[in-house]
C-alpha positions in Angstrom: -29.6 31.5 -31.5 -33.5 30.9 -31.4 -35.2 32.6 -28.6 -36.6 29.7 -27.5 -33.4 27.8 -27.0 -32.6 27.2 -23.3 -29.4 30.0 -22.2 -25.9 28.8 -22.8 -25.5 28.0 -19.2 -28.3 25.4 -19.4 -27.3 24.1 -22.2 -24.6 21.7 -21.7 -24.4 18.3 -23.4 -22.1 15.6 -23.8 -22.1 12.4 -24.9 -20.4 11.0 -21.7 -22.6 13.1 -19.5 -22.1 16.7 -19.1 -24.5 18.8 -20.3 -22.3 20.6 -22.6 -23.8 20.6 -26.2 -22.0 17.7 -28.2 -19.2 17.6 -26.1 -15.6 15.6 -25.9 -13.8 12.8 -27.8 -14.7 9.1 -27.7 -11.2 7.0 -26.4 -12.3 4.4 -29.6 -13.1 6.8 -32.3 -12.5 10.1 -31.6 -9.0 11.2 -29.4 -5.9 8.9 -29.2 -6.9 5.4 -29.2 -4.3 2.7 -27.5 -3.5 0.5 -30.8 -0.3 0.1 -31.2 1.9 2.9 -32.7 4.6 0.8 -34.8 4.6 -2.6 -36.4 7.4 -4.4 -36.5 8.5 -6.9 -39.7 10.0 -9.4 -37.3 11.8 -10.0 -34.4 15.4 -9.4 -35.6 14.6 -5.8 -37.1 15.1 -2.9 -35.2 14.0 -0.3 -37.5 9.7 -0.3 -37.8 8.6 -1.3 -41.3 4.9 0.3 -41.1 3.5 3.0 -39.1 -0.3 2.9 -38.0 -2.4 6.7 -38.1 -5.7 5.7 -35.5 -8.6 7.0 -36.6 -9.3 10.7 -34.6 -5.2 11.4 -34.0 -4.4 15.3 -34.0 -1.7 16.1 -36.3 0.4 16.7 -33.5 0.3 13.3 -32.6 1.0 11.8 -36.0 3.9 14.5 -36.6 5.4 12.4 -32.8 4.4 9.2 -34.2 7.2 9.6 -37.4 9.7 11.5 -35.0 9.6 7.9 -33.5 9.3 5.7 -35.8 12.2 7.8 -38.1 14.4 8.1 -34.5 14.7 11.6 -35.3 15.1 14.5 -32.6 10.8 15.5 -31.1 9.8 18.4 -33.4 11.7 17.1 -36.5 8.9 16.1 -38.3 6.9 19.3 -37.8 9.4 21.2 -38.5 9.7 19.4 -42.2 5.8 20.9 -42.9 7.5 24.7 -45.0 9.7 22.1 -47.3 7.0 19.1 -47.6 4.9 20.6 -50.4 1.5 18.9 -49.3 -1.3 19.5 -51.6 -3.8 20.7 -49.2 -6.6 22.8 -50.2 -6.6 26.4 -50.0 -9.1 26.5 -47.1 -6.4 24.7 -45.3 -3.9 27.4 -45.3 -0.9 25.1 -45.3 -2.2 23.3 -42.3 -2.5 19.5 -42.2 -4.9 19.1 -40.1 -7.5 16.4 -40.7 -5.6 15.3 -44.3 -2.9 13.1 -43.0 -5.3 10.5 -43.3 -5.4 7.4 -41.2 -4.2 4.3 -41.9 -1.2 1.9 -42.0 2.1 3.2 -44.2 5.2 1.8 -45.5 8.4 2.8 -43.9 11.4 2.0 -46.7 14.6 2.9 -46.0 14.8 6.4 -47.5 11.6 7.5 -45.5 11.9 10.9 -44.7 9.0 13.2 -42.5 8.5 14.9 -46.1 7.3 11.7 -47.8 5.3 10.3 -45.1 3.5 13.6 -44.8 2.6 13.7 -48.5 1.5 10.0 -48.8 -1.0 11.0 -45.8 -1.8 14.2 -47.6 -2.3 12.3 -50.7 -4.4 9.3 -49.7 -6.8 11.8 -48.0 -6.9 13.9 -50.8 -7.9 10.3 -53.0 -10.3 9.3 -50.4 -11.9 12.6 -49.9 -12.2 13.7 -53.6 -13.6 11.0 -54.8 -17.7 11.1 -55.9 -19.3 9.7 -53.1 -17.9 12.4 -50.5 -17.4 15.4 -52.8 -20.9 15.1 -54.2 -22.3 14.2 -50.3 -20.3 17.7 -49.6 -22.1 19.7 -52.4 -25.3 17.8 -51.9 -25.3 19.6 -48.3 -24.3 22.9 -49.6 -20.6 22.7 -47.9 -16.9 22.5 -49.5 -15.1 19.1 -49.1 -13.2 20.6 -46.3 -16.1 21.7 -44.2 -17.2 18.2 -44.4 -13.8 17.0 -43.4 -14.3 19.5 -40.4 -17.7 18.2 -39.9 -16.3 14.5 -39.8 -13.6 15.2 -37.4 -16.1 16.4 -34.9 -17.5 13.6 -35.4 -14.9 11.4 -35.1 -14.1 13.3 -32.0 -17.8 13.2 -30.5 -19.4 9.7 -31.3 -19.5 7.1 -28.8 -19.9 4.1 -31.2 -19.6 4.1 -35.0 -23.8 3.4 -35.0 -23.4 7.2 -33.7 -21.9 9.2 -36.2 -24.4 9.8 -38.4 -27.0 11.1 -35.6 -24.2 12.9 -34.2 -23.5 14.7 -38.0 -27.3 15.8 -37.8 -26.4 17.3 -34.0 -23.7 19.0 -35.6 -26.3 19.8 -38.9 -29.3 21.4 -37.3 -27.7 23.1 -34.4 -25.8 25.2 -37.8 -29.1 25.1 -39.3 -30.9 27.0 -36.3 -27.9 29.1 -35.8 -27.5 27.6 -32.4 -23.5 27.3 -31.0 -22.7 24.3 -31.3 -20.6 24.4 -27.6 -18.4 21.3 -27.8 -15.8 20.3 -25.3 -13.8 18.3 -28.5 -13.2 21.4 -29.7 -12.6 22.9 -26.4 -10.2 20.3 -25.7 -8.3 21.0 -29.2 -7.6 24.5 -28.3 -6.1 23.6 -24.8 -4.2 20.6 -26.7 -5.4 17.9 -23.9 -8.0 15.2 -23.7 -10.8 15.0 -21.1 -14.1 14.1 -20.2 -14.2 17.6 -18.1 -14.9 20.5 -19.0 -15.3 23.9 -16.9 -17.3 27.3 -16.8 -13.3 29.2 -17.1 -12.8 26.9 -19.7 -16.1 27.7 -21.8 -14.2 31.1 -21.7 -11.4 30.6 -23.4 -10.0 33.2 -26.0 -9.8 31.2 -29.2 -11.0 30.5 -32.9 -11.8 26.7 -31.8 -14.3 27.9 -28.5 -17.5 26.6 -30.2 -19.2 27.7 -26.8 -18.3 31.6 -27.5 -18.0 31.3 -31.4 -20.7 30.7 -33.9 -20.1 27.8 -36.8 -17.5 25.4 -37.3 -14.1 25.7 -36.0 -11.4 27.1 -39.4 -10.3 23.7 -39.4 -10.1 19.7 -38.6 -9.7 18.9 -34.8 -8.1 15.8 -35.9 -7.9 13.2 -38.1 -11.2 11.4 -39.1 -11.8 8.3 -41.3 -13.7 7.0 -43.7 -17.0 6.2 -41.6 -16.8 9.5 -39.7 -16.4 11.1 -43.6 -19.8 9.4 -45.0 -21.4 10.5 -41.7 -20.4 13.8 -42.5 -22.0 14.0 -45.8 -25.0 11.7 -45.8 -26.0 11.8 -41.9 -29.7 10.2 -41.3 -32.9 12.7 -41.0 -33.9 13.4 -37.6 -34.3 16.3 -35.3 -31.8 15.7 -32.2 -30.1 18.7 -31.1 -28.7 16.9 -27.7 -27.5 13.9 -26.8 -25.8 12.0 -23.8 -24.5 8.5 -23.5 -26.0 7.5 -20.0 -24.3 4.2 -20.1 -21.5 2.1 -22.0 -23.8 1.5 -25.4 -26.3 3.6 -24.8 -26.4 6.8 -26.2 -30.0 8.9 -26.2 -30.2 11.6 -28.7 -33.3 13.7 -28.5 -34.8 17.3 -29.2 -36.7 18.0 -26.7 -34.2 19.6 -24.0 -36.7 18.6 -20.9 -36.1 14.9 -21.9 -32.4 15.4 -22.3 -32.2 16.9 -18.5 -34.2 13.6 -18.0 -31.7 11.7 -19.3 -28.4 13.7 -17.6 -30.3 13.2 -14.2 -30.2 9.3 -15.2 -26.7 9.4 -15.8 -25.7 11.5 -13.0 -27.3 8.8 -11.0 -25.5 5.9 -12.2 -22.4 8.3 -11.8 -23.4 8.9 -8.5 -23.4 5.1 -7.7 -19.9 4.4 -9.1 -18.2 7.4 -7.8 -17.7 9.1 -11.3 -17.9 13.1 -11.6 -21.5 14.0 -12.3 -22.5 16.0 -15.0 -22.2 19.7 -14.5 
């Protein structure tokens, strides 16, 4: 970290608030979003025909999400993972995370958690291969999975889809100036929840994912992002912001100048102030 970045205990940033550097996911684009889980053909069918992946689901949510919609017994589908075969990258170490892509699959008769899995696996694989984001990847000296981990973030962090690409170049130049880049998505991966909160203790946590304690990127996706989060990822738009904070519904202020950011927090702590809301820490 540069000397002249403010200590870790000052610097604490999030979009809804905190001070807590990048911080947690967004309920529309980033953690689970309320869309409906299944579709049904019609009426008269009791068996789902399609199964919709939000954008920014963990795999652990997705691997639920076909336990239910197969009506198999919780943990079937996760279990499946050894015999599935997915064609992940190496990088990944057999780990599915951020490649079971989302979006809305078939369910035919002879589903099975294997097949699902794979289709998900595959149409990542298709969508993040291709030119656009493998040469976006290699254009910012990074390995398609790093930008799939970089996009996740993302999808995890942004307030509005208008964000993600100033929130990439948060991500971007707080790696550039060897900065932590102290998230509370990430934090909130580790401890498998979703908040808006985030503590001192847990800024302490003992894990590969405590972007507060560990340099770099987390080793892998913190869920699953799309294709918007994915071109933020690799084509993000110039600018120097290394904070940010969304001090009202639709407005977001990114900035590098940390005085102004405090000036900003203090403005949102006000308005939280006045509608009973915890303040920013």
């Amino acid at each position: 970290m540069q000397k002249n970045t403010p200590p870790r205990s000052a610097i604490r940033l999030t979009r809804r608030g905190r001070i807590v550097l990048v911080a947690t996911g967004a309920v529309v684009v980033g953690t689970a979003v309320a869309v409906p889980l299944l579709t049904l053909g019609t009426e008269e069918e009791s068996r789902p025909t399609t199964l919709a992946i939000p954008e920014g689901w963990r795999a652990s949510q997705v691997y639920a999400a076909v336990d239910k919609a197969l009506a198999l017994p919780a943990g079937s589908t996760k279990k499946s993972l050894d015999k599935a075969a997915l064609k992940l990258p190496n990088d990944a170490e057999g780990n599915p995370e951020g490649y079971l892509f989302p979006a809305t699959y078939p369910l035919p008769e002879k589903a099975t958690p294997e097949k699902l899995l794979a289709l998900m696996v595959d149409t990542a694989n298709q969508k993040f291969n291709g030119a656009p984001i493998a040469a976006g990847a290699q254009r910012n000296a990074m390995n398609v999975y790093q930008a799939v981990t970089i996009a996740s973030i993302v999808q995890a962090e942004a307030a509005t889809r208008a964000d993600m690409g100033k929130v990439a170049r948060v991500i971007f130049n707080r790696l550039e100036r060897g900065m932590p880049l102290q998230m509370d998505s990430t934090i909130n991966y580790a401890l498998n929840r979703s908040t808006l909160r985030t503590t001192e203790g847990d800024t302490r946590i003992d894990s590969p994912y405590n972007s507060y304690q560990r340099m770099g990127l987390p080793p892998t996706p913190i869920d699953s992002p799309g294709e918007e989060a994915m071109r933020a990822a690799v084509n993000p738009p110039a600018g120097d912001w290394l904070y940010f904070v969304t001090v009202r519904p639709g407005d977001t202020r990114f900035t590098a100048d940390y005085q102004q950011h405090q000036r900003n927090v203090a403005e949102f702590n006000a308005l939280s102030k006045k509608s009973g809301a915890p303040a920013a820490g």
